[in-house]
C-alpha positions, -999 to 999 in steps of 0.1 A, spaced: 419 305 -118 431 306 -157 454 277 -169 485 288 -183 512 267 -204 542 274 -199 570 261 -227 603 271 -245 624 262 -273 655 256 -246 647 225 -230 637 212 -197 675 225 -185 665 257 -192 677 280 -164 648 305 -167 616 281 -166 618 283 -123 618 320 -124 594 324 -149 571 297 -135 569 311 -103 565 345 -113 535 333 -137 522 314 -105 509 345 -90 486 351 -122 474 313 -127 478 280 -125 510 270 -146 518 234 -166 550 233 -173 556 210 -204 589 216 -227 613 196 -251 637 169 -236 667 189 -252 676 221 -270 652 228 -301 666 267 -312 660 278 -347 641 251 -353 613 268 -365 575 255 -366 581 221 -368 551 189 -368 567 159 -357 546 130 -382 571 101 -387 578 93 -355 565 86 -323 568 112 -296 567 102 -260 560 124 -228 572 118 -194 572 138 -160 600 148 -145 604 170 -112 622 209 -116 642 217 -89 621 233 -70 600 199 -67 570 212 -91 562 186 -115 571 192 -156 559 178 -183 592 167 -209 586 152 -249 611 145 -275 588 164 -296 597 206 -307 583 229 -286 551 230 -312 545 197 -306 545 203 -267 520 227 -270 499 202 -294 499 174 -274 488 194 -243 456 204 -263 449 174 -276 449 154 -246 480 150 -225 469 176 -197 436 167 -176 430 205 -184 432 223 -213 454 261 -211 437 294 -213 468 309 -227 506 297 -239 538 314 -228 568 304 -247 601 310 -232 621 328 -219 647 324 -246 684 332 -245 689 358 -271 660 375 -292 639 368 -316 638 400 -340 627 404 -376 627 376 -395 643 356 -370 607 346 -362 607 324 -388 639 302 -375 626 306 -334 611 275 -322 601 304 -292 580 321 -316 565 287 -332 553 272 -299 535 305 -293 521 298 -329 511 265 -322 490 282 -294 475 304 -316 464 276 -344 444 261 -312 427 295 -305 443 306 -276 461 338 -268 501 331 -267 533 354 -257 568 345 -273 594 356 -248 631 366 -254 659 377 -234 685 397 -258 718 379 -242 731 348 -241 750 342 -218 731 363 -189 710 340 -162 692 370 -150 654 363 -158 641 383 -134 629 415 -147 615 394 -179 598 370 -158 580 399 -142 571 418 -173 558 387 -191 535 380 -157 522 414 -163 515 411 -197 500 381 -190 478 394 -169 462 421 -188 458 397 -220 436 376 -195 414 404 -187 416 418 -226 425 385 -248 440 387 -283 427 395 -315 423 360 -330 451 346 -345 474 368 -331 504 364 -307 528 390 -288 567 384 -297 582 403 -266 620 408 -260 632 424 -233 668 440 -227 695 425 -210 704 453 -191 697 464 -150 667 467 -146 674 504 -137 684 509 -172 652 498 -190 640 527 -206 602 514 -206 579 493 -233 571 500 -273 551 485 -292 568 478 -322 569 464 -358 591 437 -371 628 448 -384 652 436 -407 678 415 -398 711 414 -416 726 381 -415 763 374 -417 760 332 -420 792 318 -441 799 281 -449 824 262 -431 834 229 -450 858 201 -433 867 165 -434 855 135 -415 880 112 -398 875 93 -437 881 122 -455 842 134 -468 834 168 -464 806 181 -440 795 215 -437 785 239 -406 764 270 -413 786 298 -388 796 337 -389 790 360 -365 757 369 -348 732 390 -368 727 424 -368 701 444 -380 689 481 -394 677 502 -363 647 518 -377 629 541 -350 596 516 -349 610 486 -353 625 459 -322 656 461 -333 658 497 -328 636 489 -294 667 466 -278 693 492 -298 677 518 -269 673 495 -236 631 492 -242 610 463 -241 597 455 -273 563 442 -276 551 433 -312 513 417 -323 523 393 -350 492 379 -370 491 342 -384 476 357 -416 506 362 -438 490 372 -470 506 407 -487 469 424 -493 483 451 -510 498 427 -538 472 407 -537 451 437 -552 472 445 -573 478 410 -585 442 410 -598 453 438 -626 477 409 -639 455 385 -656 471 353 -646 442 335 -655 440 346 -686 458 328 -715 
């Protein structure tokens, strides 16, 4: 039976880790091992300077979780590099509250877990539910058990991971799966400056919730049209097409 770990980027309070793990159960064995707390947008982070500590603690359906004070790349490290008596065959990251589109994938501690998986050489899934406020994980618990499922028969490309975000709409209403490339966000952040109780400013980065172009193609234009969006991102981020064309510059020439 294939090992799979199970982690997200919302903490060990996370309401979708029970359905997800039990619908993952009927593909593998699952390890459950998350942050302590809430680690979104906080990107692919390596904790270095301090220590990081693991404990288990018991979901509430009685399964033992593994929980760190680490990001949810460090969960996924320390169960490869020893923590679990048995390595995974394959990391799932999530389910998240609210997607992960475009260039939000470089913010999402969803999408860097699954990374994380990916730098060890396994196959990983990033998972997102486009709503945050819905607690209904079902239908994107059962999609990412089927994906799951095929990838174990047919792996991954190496260094490669699938950023998935599913709909939040009845289930009725999903319109089916595309595979997709990454859109393009349009962010609305704005600076809020105040005073502390001693009169120094601090600053919060808010604004509204990003948007994004719906290009037919793209996940954003996927979720704009109720489908599943399924989309093979590739660790390798070099642009080859400027890098030929960077040869014609003669940069080493002076």
């Amino acid at each position: 039976m294939k090992h799979i770990l199970l982690t997200n980027d919302d903490g060990i309070y996370s309401p979708s880790i029970p359905v997800l793990r039990e619908a993952l159960a009927r593909v593998g064995e699952v390890t459950v091992f998350v942050p302590s707390h809430n680690w979104s947008a906080a990107g692919h982070t390596k904790t270095m300077h301090k220590p990081l500590r693991v404990h288990k603690v018991k979901l509430d359906d009685g399964t033992v979780a593994y929980t760190s004070n680490g990001a949810p790349s460090d969960c996924v490290a320390l169960a490869m590099l020893g923590i679990l008596s048995r390595k995974p065959d394959l990391v799932v990251s999530g389910i998240n509250q609210g997607a992960n589109l475009g260039q939000d994938i470089t913010y999402s501690g969803t999408v860097a877990a699954a990374m994380e998986g990916v730098i060890f050489g396994l196959p990983a899934i990033a998972v997102s539910l486009d709503s945050f406020e819905s607690q209904d994980f079902s239908y994107a618990a059962e999609f990412t058990a089927h994906l799951v499922n095929i990838i174990l028969v047919r792996g991954l490309p190496p260094g490669v991971l699938l950023n998935v975000n599913v709909p939040a709409v009845p289930r009725e209403q999903i319109r089916g799966v595309v595979i997709t490339r990454l859109g393009k966000r349009i962010y609305s952040d704005v600076l809020v400056e105040r005073k502390d109780p001693r009169g120094r400013n601090y600053y919060w980065i808010g604004g509204e919730p990003p948007s994004g172009v719906i290009e037919e193609g793209t996940d954003i234009w996927a979720l704009a049209n109720n489908y599943i969006s399924v989309t093979p991102l590739h660790m390798d981020m070099t642009d080859y097409r400027l890098l030929r064309e960077m040869k014609k510059w003669g940069i080493g020439k002076r």
